[in-house]
C-alpha positions as YAML, in Angstrom:
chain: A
units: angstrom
residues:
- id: 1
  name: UNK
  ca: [84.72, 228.06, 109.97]
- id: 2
  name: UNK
  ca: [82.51, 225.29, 108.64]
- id: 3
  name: UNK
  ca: [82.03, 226.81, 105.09]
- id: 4
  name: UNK
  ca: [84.42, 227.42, 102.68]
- id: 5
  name: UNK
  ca: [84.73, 229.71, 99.27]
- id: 6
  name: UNK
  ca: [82.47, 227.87, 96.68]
- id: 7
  name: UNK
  ca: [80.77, 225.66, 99.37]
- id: 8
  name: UNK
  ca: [76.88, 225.38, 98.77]
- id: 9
  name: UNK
  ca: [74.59, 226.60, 101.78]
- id: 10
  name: UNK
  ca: [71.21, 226.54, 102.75]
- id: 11
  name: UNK
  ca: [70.08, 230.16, 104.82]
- id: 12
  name: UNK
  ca: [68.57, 228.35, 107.94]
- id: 13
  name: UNK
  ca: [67.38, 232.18, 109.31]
- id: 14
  name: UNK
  ca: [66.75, 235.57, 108.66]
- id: 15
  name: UNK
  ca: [64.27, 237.32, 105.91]
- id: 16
  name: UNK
  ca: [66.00, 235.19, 103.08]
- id: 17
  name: UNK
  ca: [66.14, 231.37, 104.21]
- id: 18
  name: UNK
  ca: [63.91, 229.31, 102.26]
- id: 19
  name: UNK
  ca: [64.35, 225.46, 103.00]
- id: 20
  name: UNK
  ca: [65.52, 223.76, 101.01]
- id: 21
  name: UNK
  ca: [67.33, 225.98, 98.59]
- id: 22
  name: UNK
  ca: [70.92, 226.40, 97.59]
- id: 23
  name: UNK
  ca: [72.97, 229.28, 97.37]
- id: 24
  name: UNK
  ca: [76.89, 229.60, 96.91]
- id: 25
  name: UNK
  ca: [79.38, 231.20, 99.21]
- id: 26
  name: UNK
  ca: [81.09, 233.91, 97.47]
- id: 27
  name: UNK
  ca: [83.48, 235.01, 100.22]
- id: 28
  name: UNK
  ca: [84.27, 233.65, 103.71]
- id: 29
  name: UNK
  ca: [85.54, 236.39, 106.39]
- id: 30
  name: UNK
  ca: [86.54, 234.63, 109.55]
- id: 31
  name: UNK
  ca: [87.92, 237.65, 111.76]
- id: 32
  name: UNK
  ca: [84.30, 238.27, 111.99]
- id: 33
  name: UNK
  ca: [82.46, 235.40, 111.58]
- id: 34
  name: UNK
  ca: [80.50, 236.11, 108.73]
- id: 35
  name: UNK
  ca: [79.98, 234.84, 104.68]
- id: 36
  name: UNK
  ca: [79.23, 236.29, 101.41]
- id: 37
  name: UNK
  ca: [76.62, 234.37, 100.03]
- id: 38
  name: UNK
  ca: [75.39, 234.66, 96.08]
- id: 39
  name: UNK
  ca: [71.97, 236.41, 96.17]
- id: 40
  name: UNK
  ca: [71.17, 236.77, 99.76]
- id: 41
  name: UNK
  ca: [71.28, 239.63, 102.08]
- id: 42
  name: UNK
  ca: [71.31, 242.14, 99.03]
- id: 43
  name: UNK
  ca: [71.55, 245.87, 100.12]
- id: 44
  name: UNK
  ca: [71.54, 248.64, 98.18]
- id: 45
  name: UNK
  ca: [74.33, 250.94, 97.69]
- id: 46
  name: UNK
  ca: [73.94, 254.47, 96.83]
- id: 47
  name: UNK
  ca: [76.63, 255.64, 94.15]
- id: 48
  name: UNK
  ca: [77.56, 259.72, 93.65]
- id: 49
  name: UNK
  ca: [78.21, 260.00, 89.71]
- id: 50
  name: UNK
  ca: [81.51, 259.61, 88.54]
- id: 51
  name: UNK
  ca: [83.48, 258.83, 85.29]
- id: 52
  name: UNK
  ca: [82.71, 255.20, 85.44]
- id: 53
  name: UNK
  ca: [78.99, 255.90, 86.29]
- id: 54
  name: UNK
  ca: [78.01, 259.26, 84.96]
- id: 55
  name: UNK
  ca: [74.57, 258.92, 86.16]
- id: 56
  name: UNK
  ca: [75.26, 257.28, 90.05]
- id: 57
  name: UNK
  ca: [72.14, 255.67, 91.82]
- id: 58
  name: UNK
  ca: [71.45, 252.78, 93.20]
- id: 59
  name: UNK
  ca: [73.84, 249.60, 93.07]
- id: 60
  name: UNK
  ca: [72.36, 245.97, 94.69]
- id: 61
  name: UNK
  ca: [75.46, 244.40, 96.16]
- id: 62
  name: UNK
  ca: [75.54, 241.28, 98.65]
- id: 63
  name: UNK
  ca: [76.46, 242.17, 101.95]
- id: 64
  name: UNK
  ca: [77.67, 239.86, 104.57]
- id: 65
  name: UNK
  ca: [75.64, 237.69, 106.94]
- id: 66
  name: UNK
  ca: [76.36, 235.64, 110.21]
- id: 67
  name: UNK
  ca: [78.06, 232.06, 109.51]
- id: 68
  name: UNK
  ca: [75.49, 231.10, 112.29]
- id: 69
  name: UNK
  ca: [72.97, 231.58, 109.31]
- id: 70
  name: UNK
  ca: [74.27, 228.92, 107.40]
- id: 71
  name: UNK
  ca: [74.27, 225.14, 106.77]
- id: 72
  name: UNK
  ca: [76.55, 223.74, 104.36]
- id: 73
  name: UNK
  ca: [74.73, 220.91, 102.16]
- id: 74
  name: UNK
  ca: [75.47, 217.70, 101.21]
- id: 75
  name: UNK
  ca: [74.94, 216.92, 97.54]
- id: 76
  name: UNK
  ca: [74.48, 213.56, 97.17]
- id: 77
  name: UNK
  ca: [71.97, 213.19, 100.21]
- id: 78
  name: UNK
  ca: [70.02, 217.36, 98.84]
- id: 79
  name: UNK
  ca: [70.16, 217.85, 102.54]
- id: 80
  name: UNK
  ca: [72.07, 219.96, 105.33]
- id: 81
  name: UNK
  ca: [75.23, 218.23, 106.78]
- id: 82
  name: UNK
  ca: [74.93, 217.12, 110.15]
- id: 83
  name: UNK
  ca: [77.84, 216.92, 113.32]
- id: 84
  name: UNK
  ca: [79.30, 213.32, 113.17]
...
C-alpha cells in the first residue's frame, strides 16, 4: 500500500477530488485495496430507532474508496509525491 493510517492525500478522481486539497486517511484496508479517508466518499446510513437513538434516521458515515484514488502528499514541497 502506498498510504498509511494518518498519511495526508490528495483525491486525484471521482465526484470528490479537488486539486490541490488535503484530506487524512482514517483507515487503510489492504485485503481490498481500499482507504478511509476524513470527509470524502460520505454515504448515508439509514438507522432503525433503538435505545441509543430513539428517533433513528439518517447517519453520514465515510465509506471506503479505491487506493487508486489517492496520492499521498508531500508537505514540505504542498504537492503529490512522485515514483523515485
Amino acid at each position: 500500500m502506498h498510504v498509511k493510517k494518518n498519511d495526508l492525500v490528495e483525491v486525484i478522481a471521482g465526484e470528490d477530488a479537488v486539486k490541490g486539497r488535503a484530506h487524512r486517511v482514517l483507515r487503510v484496508l489492504p485485503t481490498v485495496n481500499k482507504v478511509v479517508v476524513e470527509g470524502v466518499n460520505r454515504v448515508y446510513k439509514h438507522v432503525k430507532p433503538n435505545k441509543r437513538n430513539p428517533q433513528g434516521g439518517r447517519l453520514s458515515v465515510e465509506a471506503p474508496m479505491a487506493a487508486s484514488n489517492v496520492r499521498r502528499q508531500d508537505k514540505e514541497r504542498k504537492g503529490g509525491v512522485g515514483k523515485k
